[in-house]
N, C-alpha and C positions, 0 to 999 in steps of 0.2 A: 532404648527406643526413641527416646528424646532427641538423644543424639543420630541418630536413623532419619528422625522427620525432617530436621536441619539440614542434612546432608541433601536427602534429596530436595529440599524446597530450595536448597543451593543451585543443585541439577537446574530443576525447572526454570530458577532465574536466570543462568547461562544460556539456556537455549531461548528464555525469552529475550535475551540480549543478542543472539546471534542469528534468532531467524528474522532477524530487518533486511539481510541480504543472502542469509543462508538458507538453504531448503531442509525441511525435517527429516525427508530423508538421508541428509548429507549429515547432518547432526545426528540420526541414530548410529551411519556407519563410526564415527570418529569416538562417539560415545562409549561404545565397546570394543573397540581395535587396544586401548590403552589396558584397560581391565581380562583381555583375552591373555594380555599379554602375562600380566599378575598372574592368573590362576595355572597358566602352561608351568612355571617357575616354580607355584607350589607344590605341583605333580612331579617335578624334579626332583624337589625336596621329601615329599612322601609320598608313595606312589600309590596311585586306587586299588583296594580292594574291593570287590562289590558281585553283587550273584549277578546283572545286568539280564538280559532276555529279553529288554520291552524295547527294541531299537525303535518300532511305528511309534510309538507313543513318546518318546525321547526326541523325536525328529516331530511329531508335532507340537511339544512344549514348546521348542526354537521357533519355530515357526508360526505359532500362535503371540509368540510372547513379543515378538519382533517387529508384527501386525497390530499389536497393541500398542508399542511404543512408538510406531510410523502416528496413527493416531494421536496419542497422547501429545508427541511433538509436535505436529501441526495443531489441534486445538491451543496448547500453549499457544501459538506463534497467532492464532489467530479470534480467538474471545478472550484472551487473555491469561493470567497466571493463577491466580484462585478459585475460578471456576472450570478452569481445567481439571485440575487436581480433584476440586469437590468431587467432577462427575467419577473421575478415577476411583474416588474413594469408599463411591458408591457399591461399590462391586460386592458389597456381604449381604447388598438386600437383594441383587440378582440369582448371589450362590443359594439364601435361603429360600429363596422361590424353585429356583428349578430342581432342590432337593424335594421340594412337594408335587411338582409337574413329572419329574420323569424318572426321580429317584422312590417315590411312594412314601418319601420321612413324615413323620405325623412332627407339627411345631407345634409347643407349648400355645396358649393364647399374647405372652408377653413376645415373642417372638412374630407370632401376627402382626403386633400394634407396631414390632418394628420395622417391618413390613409397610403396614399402612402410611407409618411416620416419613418412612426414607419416600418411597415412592409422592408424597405428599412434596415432601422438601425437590424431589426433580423436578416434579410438577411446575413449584412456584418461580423455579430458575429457567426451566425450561420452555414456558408456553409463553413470553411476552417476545419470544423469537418468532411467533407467528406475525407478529405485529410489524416489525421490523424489514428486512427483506435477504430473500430466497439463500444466498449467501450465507448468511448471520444463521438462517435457519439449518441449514448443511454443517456448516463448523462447529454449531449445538450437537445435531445430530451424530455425527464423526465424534465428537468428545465422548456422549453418552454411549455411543455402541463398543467406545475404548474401555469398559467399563463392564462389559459383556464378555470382552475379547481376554480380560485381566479373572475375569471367575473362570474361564474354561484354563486359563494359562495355571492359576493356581490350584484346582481341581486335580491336574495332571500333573502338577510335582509331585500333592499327597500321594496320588498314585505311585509315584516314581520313587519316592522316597525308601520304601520298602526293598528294590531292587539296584539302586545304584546312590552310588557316594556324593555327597552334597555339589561336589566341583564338578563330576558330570553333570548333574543337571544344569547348573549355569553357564559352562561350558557349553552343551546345547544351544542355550540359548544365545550367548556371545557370540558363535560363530556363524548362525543365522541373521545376528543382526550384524556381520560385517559381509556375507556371501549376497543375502538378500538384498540389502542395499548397493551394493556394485551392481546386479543384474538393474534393479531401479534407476540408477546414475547411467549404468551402460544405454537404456531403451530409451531413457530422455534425451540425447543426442541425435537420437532417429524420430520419436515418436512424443509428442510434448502437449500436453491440454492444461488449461487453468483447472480442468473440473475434475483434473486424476492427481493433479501434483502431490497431493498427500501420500501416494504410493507411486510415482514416476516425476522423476524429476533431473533438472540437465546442473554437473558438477559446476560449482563456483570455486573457484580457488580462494582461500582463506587468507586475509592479508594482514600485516601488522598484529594488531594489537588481539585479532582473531584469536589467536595461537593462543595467548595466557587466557582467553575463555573455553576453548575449548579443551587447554589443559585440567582446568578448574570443573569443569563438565564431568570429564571422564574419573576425575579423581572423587570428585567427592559423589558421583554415583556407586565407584565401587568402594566408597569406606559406606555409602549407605548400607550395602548388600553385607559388607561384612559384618556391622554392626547389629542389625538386623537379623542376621542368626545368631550371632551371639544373645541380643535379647532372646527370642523365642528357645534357644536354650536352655538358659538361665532362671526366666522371667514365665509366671502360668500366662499363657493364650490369649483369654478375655485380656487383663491389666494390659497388657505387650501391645493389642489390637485397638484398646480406647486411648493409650497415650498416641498412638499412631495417628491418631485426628489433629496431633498438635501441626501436623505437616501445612494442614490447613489457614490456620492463622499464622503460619508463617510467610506462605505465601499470598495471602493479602497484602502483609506486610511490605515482602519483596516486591508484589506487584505494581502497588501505588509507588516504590519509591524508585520503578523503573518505567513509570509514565502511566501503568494502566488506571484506570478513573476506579473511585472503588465502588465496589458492588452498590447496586441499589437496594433501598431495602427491605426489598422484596426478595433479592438475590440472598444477602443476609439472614431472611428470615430462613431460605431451603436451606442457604450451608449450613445453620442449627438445628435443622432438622435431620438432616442428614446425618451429622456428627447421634445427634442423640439416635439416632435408628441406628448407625453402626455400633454404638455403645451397648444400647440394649441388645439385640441381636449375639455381640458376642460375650457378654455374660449369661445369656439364657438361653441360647442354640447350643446343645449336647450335639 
């Protein structure tokens, strides 16, 4: 999982290197075009078995997950690389809530606190965007709703998981984030806004030295994915899910040493709150 957090804060630094002239949407299609290609090869090599049935729900996993990462890519590209991720990584205090709102789960009291904690921590990252202007306040808000869009995308694997083989499901999703971003790329030629570009946006052709981040993008997103099931494999849930937070202080790391200022710290003090709400949360949520 160590190795999971790296790979993807690798991701995330790539595309904060490439959206200076590239758009997130062009970055999700190239993202998964490389890894589509991985997983077609493994299905060569062993081919799926699986009872399958749930094609609506397989087709919105792709399509939720792809909506999330349109998101995630533009927040990177535009508040920067560790508060992007933070709000990403947010997504167990959103799951544990609407397992209470719409699922009727009863939470422990430590799972409340985790609750109170995380939402505490978005709070202190999120509300000095009111300060600021309208902008700054939007690319807050697009990062934090990426975060919402990543608990409904993970909800529907568990689902999935039961009925079909681990390379469909990501398959699903690969091939929505290279379909959906062409129709994105195609309508940004015709139809172009500053205030949609995070889901419509016009192709730039990738030049020079483009290519070796964009290879580094797509590779080290799909050893994340791979490594990634191999931990939860291997490795119990809780453990697998609090090493998962190291993704975070990696990418501060990444982020200051690719220009972004680092966090204030006030900023600081949510992603520690955060990290400890996702901690507790997933050692104490049955």
């Amino acid at each position: 999982m160590l190795i999971t957090a790296f790979c993807f804060s690798v991701s995330g630094a790539c595309t904060r290197v490439l959206g200076n002239h590239l758009s997130s949407v062009e970055l999700v299609f190239f993202r998964n075009l490389i890894g589509v290609v991985f997983v077609l090869f493994t299905l060569i090599k062993k081919p799926i078995i699986q009872e399958g049935g749930k094609l609506n729900l397989l087709i919105f996993r792709g399509v939720i997950g792809t909506l999330a990462l349109y998101l995630f890519f533009f927040a990177i590209t535009k508040i920067g690389l560790a508060e992007a991720i933070t709000y990403q990584q947010s997504y167990p205090i959103f799951l544990a809530l609407f397992g209470v709102v719409f699922l009727k789960q009863k939470l422990n009291p430590a799972v409340w606190w985790g609750i109170v904690i995380g939402f505490s921590g978005v709070f202190l990252i999120f509300f000095p965007q009111f300060q600021t202007d309208f902008m700054s306040l939007k690319s807050h808000t697009l990062g934090l709703t990426n975060a919402i869009l990543t608990m409904l995308a993970y909800m529907s694997i568990a689902q999935l998981a039961a009925y079909y083989d681990s390379r469909s499901i990501v398959l699903s999703f690969m091939i929505s984030g290279i379909i959906m971003p062409i129709v994105s790329l195609g309508l940004g030629e015709f139809f172009y806004s500053e205030n949609w570009s995070f889901v419509i946006a016009k192709y730039v052709h990738p030049r020079g030295f483009d290519w070796f981040w964009i290879g580094l993008l797509s590779v080290s997103a799909l050893m994340g994915q791979i490594f990634l099931t191999k931990a939860f494999t291997y490795g119990k849930s809780a453990e697998v899910a609090a090493i998962g937070y190291s993704n975070i202080l990696f990418s501060v790391f990444f982020g200051v040493l690719l220009g972004d200022p680092l966090p204030s710290l006030l900023s600081l003090f949510g992603i520690l709150l955060i990290i400890t709400s996702g901690i507790l949360i997933a050692f104490k949520n049955k």
